[in-house]
Each structure stands twice: as structure tokens, then as C-alpha cells.
C-alpha positions in Angstrom: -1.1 -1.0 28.3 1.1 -2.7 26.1 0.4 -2.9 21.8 1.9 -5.6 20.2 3.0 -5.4 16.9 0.0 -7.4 15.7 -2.5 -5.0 16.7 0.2 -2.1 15.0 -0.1 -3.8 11.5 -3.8 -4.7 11.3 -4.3 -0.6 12.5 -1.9 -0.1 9.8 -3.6 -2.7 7.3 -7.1 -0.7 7.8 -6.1 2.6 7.3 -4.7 1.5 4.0 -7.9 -0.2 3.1 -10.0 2.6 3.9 -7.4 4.9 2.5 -6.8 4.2 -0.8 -3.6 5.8 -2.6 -4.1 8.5 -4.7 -3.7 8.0 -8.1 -2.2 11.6 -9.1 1.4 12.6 -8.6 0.0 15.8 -7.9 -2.3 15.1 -5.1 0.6 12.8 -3.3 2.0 14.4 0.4 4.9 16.4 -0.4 6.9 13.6 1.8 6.0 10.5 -0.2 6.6 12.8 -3.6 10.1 13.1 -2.6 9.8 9.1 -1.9 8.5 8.5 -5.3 10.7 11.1 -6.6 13.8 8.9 -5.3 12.8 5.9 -6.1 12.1 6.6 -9.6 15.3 8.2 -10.3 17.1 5.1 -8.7 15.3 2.7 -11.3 15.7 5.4 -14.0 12.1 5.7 -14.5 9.7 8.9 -14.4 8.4 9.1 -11.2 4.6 8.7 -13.3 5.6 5.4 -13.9 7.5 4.5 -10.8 4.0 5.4 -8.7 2.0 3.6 -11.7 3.7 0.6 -10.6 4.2 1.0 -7.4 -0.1 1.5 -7.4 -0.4 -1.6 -9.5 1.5 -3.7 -6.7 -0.5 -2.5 -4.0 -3.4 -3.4 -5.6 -2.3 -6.9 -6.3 -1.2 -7.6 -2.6 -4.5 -5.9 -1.3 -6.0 -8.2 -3.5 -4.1 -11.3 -2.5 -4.4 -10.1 1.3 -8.2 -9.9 0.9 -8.1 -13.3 -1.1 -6.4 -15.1 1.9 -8.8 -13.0 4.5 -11.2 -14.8 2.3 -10.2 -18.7 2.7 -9.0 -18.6 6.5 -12.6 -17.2 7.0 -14.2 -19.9 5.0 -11.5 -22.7 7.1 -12.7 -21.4 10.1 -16.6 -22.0 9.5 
């Protein structure tokens, strides 16, 4: 049995929903620190205010995603 890469991101997409990130530095996987950790020294930031934002996107395209959810199950009715 075959899983397209549909089904993939809409697994993917419900874990995230159901999984919210955590909002501490401290409580992040010691992985994604190291991630954060990066990235924030690449944009010169702290890495507080490299996952503040990168939060603060998420929650906007969660909130776009959901909004969209929204009107192609309203177009389908």
C-alpha cells in the first residue's frame, strides 16, 4: 500500500494542530534547540526572539490554513 504525499502532509498538518509548539526555549527538543539555536545566530538574533517569531508565523499560517479550510467548506455546501 502506497501513501501519497497528500495523505503525508494532512498527517503532518494534524499533528501540528493537535500539537501546538511550545512556547519556552527550555521545554523545546534538544534537536529543534540546536535548529533555533542556528537560525537565530544566522539572523543575528537571540534565539528568544528567533522562536518568538518563528511562533508568531506559525500561528498566522495556522490561522490562514484554518481560514481557507473555512471557505472551501462553505463552497462546497
Amino acid at each position: 500500500m502506497a501513501i501519497d504525499i497528500r495523505s503525508i502532509q494532512n498527517i503532518v498538518a494534524e499533528v501540528v494542530t493537535n500539537s501546538p509548539l511550545p512556547e519556552r526555549l527550555a521545554d523545546l527538543h534538544p534537536q529543534l534547540l540546536d535548529q533555533v539555536t542556528a537560525g537565530a545566530e544566522a539572523e543575528g538574533i537571540s534565539p528568544d526572539a528567533y522562536w518568538r517569531g518563528y511562533r508568531t508565523r506559525q500561528a498566522k499560517e495556522r490561522s490562514q490554513a484554518e481560514e481557507a479550510r473555512s471557505i472551501a467548506l462553505h463552497a462546497r455546501r
